[in-house]
C-alpha positions in Angstrom: 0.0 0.0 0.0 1.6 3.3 -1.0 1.8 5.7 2.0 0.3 9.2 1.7 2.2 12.1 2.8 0.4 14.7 5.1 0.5 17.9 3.2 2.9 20.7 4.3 0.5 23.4 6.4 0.5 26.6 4.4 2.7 29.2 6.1 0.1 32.8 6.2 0.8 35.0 3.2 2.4 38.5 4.3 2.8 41.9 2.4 5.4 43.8 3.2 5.3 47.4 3.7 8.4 50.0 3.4 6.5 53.6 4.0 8.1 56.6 3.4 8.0 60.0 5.0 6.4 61.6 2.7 2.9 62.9 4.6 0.7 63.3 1.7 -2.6 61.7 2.1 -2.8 59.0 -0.8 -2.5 56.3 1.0 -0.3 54.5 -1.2 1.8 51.6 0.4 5.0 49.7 -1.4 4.2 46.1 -1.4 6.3 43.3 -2.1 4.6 39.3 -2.2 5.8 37.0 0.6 8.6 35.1 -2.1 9.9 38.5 -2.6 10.3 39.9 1.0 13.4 40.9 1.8 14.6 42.5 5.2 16.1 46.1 4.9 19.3 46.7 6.1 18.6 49.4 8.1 15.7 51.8 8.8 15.8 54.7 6.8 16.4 57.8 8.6 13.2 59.5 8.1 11.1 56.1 7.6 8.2 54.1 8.9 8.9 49.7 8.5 5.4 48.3 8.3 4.5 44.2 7.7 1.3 42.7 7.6 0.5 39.6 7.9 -2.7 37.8 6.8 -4.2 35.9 10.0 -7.7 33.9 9.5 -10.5 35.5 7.8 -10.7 39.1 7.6 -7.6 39.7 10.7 -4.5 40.7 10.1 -1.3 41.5 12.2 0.4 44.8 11.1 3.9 45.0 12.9 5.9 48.3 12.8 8.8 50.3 13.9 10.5 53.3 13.9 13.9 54.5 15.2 14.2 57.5 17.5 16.7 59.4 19.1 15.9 59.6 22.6 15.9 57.1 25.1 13.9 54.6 26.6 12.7 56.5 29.5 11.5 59.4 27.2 9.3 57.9 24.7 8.1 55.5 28.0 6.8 59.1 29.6 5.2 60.0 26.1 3.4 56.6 26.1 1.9 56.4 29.2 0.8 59.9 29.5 -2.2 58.4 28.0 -5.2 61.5 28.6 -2.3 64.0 26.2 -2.3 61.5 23.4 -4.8 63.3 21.4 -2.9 66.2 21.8 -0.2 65.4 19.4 -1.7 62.1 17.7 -3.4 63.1 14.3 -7.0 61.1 14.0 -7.1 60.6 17.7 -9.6 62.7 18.9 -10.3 61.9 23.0 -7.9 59.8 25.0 -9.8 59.7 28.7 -8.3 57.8 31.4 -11.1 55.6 32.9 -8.7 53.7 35.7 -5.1 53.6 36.9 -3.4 51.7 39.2 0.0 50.5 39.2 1.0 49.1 35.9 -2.3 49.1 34.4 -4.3 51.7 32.7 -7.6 51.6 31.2 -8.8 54.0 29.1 -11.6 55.1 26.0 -10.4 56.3 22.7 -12.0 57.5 19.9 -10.8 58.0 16.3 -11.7 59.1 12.9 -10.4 57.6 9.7 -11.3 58.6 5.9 -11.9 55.7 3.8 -12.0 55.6 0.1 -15.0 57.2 -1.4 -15.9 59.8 1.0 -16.6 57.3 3.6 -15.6 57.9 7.5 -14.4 55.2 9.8 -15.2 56.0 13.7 -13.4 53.9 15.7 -14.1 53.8 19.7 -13.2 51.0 22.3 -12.3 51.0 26.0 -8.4 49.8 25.8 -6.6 48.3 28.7 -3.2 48.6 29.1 0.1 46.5 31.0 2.6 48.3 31.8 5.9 45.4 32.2 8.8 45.9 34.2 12.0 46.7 32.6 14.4 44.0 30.9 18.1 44.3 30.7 19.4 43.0 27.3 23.0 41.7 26.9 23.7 45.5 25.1 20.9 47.3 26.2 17.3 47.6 27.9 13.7 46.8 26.6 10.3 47.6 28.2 7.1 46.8 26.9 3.3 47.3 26.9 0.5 45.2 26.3 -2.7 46.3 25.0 -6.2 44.9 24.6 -9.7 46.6 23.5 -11.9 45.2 25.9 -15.3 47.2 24.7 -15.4 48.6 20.8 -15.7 48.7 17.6 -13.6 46.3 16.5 -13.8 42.2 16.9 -9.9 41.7 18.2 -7.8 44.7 18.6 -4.6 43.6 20.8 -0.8 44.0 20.8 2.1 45.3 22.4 4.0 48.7 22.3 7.8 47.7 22.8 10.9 50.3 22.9 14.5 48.7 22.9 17.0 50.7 23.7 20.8 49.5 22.8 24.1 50.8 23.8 27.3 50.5 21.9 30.5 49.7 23.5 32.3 52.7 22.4 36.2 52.7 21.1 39.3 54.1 22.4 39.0 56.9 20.2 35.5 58.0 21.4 35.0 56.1 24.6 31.4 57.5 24.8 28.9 55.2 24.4 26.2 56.1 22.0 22.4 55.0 22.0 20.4 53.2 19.8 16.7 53.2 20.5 13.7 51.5 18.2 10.0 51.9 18.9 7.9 49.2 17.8 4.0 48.2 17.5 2.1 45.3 16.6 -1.4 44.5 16.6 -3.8 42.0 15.6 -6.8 43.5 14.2 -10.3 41.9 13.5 -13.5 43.8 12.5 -17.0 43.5 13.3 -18.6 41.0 11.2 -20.1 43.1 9.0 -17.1 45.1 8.2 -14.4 43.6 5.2 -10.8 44.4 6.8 -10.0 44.9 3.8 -11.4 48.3 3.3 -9.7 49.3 6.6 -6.2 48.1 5.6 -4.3 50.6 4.2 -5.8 53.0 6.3 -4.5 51.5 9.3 -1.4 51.0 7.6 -1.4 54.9 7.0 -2.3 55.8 10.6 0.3 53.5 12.6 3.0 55.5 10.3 1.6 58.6 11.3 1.2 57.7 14.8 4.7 57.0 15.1 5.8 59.6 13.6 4.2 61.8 16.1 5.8 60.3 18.9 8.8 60.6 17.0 8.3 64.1 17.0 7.0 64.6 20.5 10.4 63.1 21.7 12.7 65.3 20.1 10.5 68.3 21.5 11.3 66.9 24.9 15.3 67.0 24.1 14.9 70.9 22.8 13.1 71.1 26.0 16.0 70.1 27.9 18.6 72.0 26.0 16.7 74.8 26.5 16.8 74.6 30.1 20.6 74.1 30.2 21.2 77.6 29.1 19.2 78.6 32.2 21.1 79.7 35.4 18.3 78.8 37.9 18.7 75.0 36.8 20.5 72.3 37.4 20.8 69.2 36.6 18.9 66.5 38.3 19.1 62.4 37.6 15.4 60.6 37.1 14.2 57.2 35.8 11.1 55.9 35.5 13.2 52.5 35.3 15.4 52.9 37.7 18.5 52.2 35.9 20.2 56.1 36.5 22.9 55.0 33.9 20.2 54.6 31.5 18.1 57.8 32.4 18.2 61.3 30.6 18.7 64.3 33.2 15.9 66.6 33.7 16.2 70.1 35.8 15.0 71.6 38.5 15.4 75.0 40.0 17.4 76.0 42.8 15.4 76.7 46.0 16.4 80.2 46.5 14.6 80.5 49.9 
């Protein structure tokens, strides 16, 4: 009796995405087929890397990053100042923080997207939020956040912020150590029933790069913020970490008490 051979189980077909900075509003994406994806060598300067992978039926999981120069503790205080995201995040209209306790955040967002033909997508949902304790790399530091829409407009909507933050070892030319960090999201993204992903895709696509883009920006604010305040006599310098690593930490000022 000849044997049969189980069939080999279909790996999920992905697109990949390499955004550029360009903030026009068309939309369009780069795409490459799954046989063709290649890894870039490095992120460009100004650039957004976006993949998305097709999950079951009308889900997919977009992953994304973008490199920034500031460190982890910086774009961690720009995450979880979660009420003054819609401050700075385009298509994010409210950001209200429902509950906070130690670690954990839960909180109502609400969105507006433009689809193709005139259409508007409003996305709500009450999101909670786990904040994880830091993680000490071999050549750096990582700490993450999971996410979850627990009430909304969408049938799965979960994933995890992460920043990585890498040092290098420095020479004896320039024994200073310089910093590498990388923000990355991913999310796994579902629908209602009676709405095709599909429509949404690129869309979403469009607002993650813009999203980070916008943290991006909001961190190097921060850094003109604190060059600004070493030019003034009444500060000085003052070590802080929301990690507790003070190697790892940038310096913030306060004023002397002159009482």
């Amino acid at each position: 009796m000849k044997s049969v051979q189980p069939a080999a189980q279909a790996r999920p077909p992905r697109i990949t995405f390499i955004v550029d900075d360009d903030d026009d509003d068309s939309g369009n994406l780069l795409a490459t087929e799954d046989n063709e994806i290649q890894e870039p060598d490095s992120l460009v300067e100004d650039g957004v890397f976006i993949e998305v992978t097709k999950l079951e039926k009308n889900s997919r999981r977009i992953e994304s990053r973008i490199s920034i120069d500031a460190t982890l503790d910086s774009v961690w205080d720009i995450l979880t100042d979660y009420e003054r995201l819609s401050d700075f995040i385009p298509g994010l209209a409210l950001s209200k923080l429902i509950q906070k306790a130690p670690s954990f955040a839960r909180f109502l967002q609400i969105g507006e997207q433009n689809l193709a033909f005139g259409l508007k997508f409003d996305a709500k949902g009450v999101i909670d939020c786990y904040e994880k304790e830091l993680e000490t790399l071999p050549s750096g530091i990582k700490r993450d956040i999971d996410f979850k829409m627990i009430e909304g407009d969408f049938q799965l909507f979960e994933g995890k912020w992460s920043i990585s933050q890498l040092f290098s070892s420095g020479s004896d030319e320039s024994p200073v150590r310089e910093i590498s960090t990388t923000l990355s999201y991913i999310v796994d993204v579902k629908p209602k029933m009676w709405f095709p992903v599909g429509l949404i895709e690129g869309r979403l696509c469009k607002e993650i790069k813009k999203n980070l883009i916008s943290i991006r920006g909001e961190a190097q604010k921060a850094i003109d913020r604190t060059v600004d305040l070493q030019d003034c006599p009444y500060y000085v310098p003052k070590l802080c970490s929301s990690s507790g690593l003070e190697n790892h930490t940038d310096n913030y000022f306060e004023p002397f008490n002159t009482h």
